[in-house]
C-alpha positions in Angstrom: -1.8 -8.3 -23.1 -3.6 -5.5 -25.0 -3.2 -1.2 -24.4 -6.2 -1.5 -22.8 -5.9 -4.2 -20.2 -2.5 -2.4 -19.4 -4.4 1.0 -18.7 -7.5 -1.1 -16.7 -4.7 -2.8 -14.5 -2.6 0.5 -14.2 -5.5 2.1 -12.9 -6.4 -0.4 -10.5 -2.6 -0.5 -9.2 -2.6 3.6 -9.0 -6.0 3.7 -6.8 -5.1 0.5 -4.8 -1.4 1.0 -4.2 -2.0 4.4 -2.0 -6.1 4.0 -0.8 -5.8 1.6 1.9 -7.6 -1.4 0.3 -4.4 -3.4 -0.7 -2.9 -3.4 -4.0 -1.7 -7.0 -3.7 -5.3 -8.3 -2.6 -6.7 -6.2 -5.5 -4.5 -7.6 -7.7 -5.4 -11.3 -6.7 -8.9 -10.8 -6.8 -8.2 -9.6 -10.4 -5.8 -13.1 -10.9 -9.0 -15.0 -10.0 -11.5 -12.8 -11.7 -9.5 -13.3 -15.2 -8.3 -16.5 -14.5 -4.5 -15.4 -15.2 -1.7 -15.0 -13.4 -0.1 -11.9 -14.3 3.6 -10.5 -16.0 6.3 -10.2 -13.0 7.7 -7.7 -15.4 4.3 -5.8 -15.8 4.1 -5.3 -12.5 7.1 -4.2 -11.8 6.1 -1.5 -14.4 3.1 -0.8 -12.8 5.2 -0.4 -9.0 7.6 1.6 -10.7 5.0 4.0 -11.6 3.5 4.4 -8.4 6.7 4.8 -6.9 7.5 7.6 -9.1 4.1 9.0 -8.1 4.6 9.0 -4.4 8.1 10.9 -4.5 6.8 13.8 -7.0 3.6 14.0 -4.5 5.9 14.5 -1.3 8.8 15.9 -3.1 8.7 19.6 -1.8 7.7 18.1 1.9 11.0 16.0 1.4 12.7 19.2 -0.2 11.6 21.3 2.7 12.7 18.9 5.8 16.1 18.2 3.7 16.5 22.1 4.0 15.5 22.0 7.4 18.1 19.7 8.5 15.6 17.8 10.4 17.4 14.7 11.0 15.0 13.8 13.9 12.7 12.9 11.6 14.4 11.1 9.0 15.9 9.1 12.5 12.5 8.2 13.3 12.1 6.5 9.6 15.2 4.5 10.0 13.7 3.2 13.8 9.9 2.4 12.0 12.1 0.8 9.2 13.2 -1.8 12.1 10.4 -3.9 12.1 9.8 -4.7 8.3 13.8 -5.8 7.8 13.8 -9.2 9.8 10.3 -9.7 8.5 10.9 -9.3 4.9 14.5 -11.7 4.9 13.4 -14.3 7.3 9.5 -14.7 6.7 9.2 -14.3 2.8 8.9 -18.1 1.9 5.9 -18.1 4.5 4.8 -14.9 3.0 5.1 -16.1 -0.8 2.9 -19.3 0.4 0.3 -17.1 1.3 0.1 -15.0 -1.6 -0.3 -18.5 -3.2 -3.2 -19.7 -1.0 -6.2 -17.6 -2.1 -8.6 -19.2 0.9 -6.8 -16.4 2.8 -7.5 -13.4 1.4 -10.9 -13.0 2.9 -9.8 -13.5 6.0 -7.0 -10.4 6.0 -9.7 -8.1 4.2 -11.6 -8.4 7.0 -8.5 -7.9 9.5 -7.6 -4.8 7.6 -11.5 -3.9 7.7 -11.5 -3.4 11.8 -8.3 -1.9 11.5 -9.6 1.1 9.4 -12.9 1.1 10.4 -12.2 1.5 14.5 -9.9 4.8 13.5 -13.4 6.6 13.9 -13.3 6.3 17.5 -9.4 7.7 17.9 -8.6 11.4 18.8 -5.7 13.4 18.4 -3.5 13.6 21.6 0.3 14.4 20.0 1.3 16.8 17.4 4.7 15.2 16.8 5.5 11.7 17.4 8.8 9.9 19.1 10.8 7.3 18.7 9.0 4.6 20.6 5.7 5.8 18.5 7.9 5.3 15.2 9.0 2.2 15.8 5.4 1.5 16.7 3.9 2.3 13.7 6.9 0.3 12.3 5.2 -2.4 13.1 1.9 -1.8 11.9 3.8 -1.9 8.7 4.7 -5.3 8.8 1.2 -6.6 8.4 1.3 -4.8 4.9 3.4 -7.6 4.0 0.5 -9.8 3.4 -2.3 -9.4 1.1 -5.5 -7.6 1.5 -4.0 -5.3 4.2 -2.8 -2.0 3.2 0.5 -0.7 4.1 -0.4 2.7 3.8 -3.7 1.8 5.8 -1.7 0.0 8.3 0.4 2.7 9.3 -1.9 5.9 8.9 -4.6 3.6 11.3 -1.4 2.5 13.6 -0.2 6.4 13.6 -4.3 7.5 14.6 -4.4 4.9 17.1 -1.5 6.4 19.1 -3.3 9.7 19.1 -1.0 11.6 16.5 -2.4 14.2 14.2 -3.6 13.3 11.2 -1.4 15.6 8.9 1.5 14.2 10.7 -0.1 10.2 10.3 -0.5 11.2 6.8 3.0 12.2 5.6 4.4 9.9 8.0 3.1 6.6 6.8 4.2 7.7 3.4 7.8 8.8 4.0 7.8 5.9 5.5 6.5 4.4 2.6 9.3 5.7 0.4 12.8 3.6 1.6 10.4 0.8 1.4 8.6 0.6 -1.3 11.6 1.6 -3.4 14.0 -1.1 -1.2 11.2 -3.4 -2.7 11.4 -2.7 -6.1 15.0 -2.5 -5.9 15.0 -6.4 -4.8 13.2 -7.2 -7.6 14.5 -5.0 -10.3 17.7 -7.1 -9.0 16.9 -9.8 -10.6 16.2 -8.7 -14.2 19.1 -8.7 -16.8 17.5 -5.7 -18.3 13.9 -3.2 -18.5 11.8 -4.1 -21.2 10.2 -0.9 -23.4 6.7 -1.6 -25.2 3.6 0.4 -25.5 2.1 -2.1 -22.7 4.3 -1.9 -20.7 4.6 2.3 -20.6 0.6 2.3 -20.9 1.0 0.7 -17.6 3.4 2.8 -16.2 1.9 5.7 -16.8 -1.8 4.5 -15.8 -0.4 3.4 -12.8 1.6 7.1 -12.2 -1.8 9.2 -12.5 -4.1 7.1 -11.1 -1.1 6.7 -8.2 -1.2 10.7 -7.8 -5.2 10.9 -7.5 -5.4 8.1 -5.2 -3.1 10.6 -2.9 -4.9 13.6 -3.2 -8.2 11.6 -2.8 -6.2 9.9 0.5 -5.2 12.9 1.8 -8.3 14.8 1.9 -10.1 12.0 3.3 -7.8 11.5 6.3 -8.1 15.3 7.0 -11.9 15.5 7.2 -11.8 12.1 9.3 -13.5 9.9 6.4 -10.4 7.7 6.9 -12.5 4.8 8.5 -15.2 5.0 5.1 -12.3 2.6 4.0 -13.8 -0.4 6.7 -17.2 -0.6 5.2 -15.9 -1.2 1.8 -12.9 -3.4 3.0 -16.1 -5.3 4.9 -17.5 -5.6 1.4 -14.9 -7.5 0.0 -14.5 -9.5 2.7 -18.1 -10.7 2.3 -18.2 -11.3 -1.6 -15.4 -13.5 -1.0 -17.1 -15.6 1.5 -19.4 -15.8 -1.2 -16.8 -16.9 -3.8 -16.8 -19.9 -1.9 -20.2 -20.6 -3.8 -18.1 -20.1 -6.8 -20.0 -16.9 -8.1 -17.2 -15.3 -9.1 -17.1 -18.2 -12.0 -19.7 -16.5 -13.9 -16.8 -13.9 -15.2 
């Protein structure tokens, strides 16, 4: 692998990890597109970076509540965190045959489509959420499990659904994010005997750190004007070009 497919795949990985469009489905279509299955250990990099990119975007929000004392809300993580546990021990052979099966992907891009795309119709009821609505959007997470649905978009849209504010939908789904994404990388990084240091690798990294940071900001801004459901039409889009892929167009690359 070359600098420059590092940087092109960091990229992707930033913008796909945090925009609700699936990182993992994006990163399949790109398997299939290249013909290649890609480094374990390159994209662990390329989590790693994204990782460190959502805890420096939420680290004063993190900061402040610390300060605050407001275990409430650090409570209500631990009940959403209920859900994905069980999920993630018992059903990861099914999972991993999925991820294998690429007939499927269409077919959860489109799920994850109407999920987004119907948070048009939702409005704001609750300016705080409770424990019931936390374990809720617990389980909205779990469907981020598989690929071509977003965790990020899973939760935000389950958080919109129950009528809670979009600020607090936004953070939410991401502190949220934090134990797990990091419990995930954990589990892998497990594994490895040791981190490997090249220019590819750290191109990746810190591709995937930026590009991880913008895709926040971009995020963010879009959830608070209520262009969180623009996500639908393009998840739609996918969905459709890989019906087409049936054809085989996607051969001509």
């Amino acid at each position: 692998m070359t600098v420059i497919k590092a940087i092109i795949l960091g990229m992707v990985q930033g913008l796909t990890e945090f925009l609700p469009i699936s990182s993992s489905g994006h990163l399949l279509l790109l398997e299939r597109i290249l013909k290649s299955k890609f480094d374990i250990d390159f994209l662990l990099y390329l989590h790693l970076g994204t990782t460190l990119a959502l805890i420096f975007f939420f680290f004063n929000l993190i900061k402040e509540e610390v300060k605050r004392k407001n275990i409430f809300l650090f409570l209500k993580i631990v009940v959403a965190l209920i859900p994905i546990i069980p999920i993630s021990f018992f059903f990861k052979e099914k999972v991993e045959m999925i991820f294998e099966n690429f007939n499927y992907l269409p077919y959860f891009f489109l799920i994850s489509s109407f999920l987004i795309f119907f948070t048009k119709y939702q409005r704001e009821k609750f300016f705080d959420l409770n424990y019931g609505q936390a374990l809720i959007i617990g389980i909205f997470q779990t469907l981020g499990i598989f690929p071509g649905i977003s965790r990020s978009g899973a939760t935000i849209a389950g958080a919109l659904y129950l009528g809670i504010e979009k600020g607090i939908s936004f953070n939410f789904s991401f502190l949220l994010g934090i134990p797990t994404i990091i419990g995930a990388n954990i589990w892998e990084f497990h594994k490895k005997a040791e981190l490997l240091f090249s220019s590819v690798y750290l191109s990746g990294f810190f591709a995937s750190f930026i590009f991880g940071l913008l895709s926040l900001y971009l995020l963010k801004k879009l959830v608070y004007q209520r262009r969180f459901y623009y996500f639908g039409y393009y998840l739609f889009l996918i969905f459709i070009i890989l019906l087409i892929d049936n054809l085989k167009i996607l051969d001509i690359f």
